[in-house]
MARTIDO-180921 format. One record per residue (C-alpha): residue number from 1; residue in one letter; x, y, z. Coordinates in steps of 0.05 Angstrom, whole numbers. Each point is the difference from the previous one (the first is absolute). Example, Ala and Ser with C-alpha at 12.3 -4.5 7.8 and 13.67 -1.06 7.14 Angstrom:
BEGIN
(rec 1, 'a', (246, -90, 156))
(rec 2, 's', (27, 69, -13))
END
This chain:
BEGIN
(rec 1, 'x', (2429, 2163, 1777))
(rec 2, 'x', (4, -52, 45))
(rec 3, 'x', (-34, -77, -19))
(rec 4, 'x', (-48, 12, 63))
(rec 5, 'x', (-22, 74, -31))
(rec 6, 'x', (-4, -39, -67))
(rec 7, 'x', (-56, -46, 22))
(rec 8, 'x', (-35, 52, 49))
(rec 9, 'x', (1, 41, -69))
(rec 10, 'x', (-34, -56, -43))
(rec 11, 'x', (-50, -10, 46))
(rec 12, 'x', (-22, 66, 0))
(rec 13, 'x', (-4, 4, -74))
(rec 14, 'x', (-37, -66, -1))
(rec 15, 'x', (-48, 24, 51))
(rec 16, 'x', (-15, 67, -33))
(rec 17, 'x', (-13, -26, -56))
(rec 18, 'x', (-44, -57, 37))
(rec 19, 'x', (-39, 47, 25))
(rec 20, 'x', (-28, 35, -54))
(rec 21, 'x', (0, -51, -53))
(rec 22, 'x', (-28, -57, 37))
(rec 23, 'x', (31, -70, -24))
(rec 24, 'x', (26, -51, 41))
(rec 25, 'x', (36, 15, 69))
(rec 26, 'x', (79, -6, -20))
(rec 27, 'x', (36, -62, 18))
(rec 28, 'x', (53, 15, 55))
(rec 29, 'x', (43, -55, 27))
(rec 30, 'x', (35, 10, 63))
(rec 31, 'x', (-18, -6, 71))
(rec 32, 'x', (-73, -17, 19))
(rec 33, 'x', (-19, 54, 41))
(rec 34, 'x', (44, 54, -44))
(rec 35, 'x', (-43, -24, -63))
(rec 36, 'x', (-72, -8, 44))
(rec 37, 'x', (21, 82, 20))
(rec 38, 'x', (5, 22, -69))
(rec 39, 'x', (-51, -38, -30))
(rec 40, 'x', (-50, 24, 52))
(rec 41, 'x', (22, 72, -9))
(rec 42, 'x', (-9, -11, -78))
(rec 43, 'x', (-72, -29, 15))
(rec 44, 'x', (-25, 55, 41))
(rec 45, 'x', (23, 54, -41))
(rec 46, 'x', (-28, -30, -56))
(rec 47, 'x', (-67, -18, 31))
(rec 48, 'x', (4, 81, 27))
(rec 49, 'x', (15, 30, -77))
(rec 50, 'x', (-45, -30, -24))
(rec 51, 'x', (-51, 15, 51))
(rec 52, 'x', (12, 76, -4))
(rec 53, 'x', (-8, -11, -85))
(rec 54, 'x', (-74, -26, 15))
(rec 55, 'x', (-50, 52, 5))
(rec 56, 'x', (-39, -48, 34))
(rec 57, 'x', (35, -18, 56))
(rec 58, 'x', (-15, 36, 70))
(rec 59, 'x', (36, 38, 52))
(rec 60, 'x', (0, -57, 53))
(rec 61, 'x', (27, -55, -52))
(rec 62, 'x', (54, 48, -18))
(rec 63, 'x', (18, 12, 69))
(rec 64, 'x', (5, -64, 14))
(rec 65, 'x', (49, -18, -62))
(rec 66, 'x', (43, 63, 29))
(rec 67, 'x', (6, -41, 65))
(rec 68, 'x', (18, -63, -22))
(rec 69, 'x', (47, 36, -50))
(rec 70, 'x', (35, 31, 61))
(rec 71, 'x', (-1, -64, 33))
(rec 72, 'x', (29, -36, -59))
(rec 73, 'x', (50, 64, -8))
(rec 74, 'x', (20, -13, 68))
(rec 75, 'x', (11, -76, 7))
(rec 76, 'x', (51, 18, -69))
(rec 77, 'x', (40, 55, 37))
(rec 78, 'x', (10, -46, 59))
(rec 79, 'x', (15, -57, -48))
(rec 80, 'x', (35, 30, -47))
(rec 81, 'x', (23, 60, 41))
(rec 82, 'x', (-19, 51, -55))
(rec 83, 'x', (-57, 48, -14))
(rec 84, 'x', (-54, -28, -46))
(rec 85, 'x', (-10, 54, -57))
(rec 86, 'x', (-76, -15, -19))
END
């Protein structure tokens, strides 16, 4: 495995397990906008998880998580130029 399919592979397992076990946001160094697109794609699933775990929480809120998820998803395959998983 190459060192680029290295990192892409530890951030994935840092953001899974981000997502749903809360925490702090990993710290990434790198370049600016690379580590802004994974951070924000960390967030927003996040925010979303834990959204759909809340009985509480309405259709439109959720809806509106799922865009900015897809936003977020999409500013990190651009960046990054791979699919987010979450």
């Amino acid at each position: 495995m190459e060192k680029q399919e290295k990192v892409l592979a530890e951030i994935f397992r840092s953001a899974g397990r981000y997502i749903l076990e809360g925490g702090n946001v990993p710290n990434f160094s790198g370049d600016k906008k690379q580590v802004e697109a994974i951070r924000n794609a960390m967030n927003a699933s996040r925010q979303l998880y834990e959204a759909l775990c809340d009985n509480s929480t309405n259709l439109d809120a959720v809806t509106e998580m799922i865009r900015t998820r897809q936003v977020a998803a999409a500013e990190f395959r651009r960046v990054i130029g791979r699919e987010w998983r979450y």
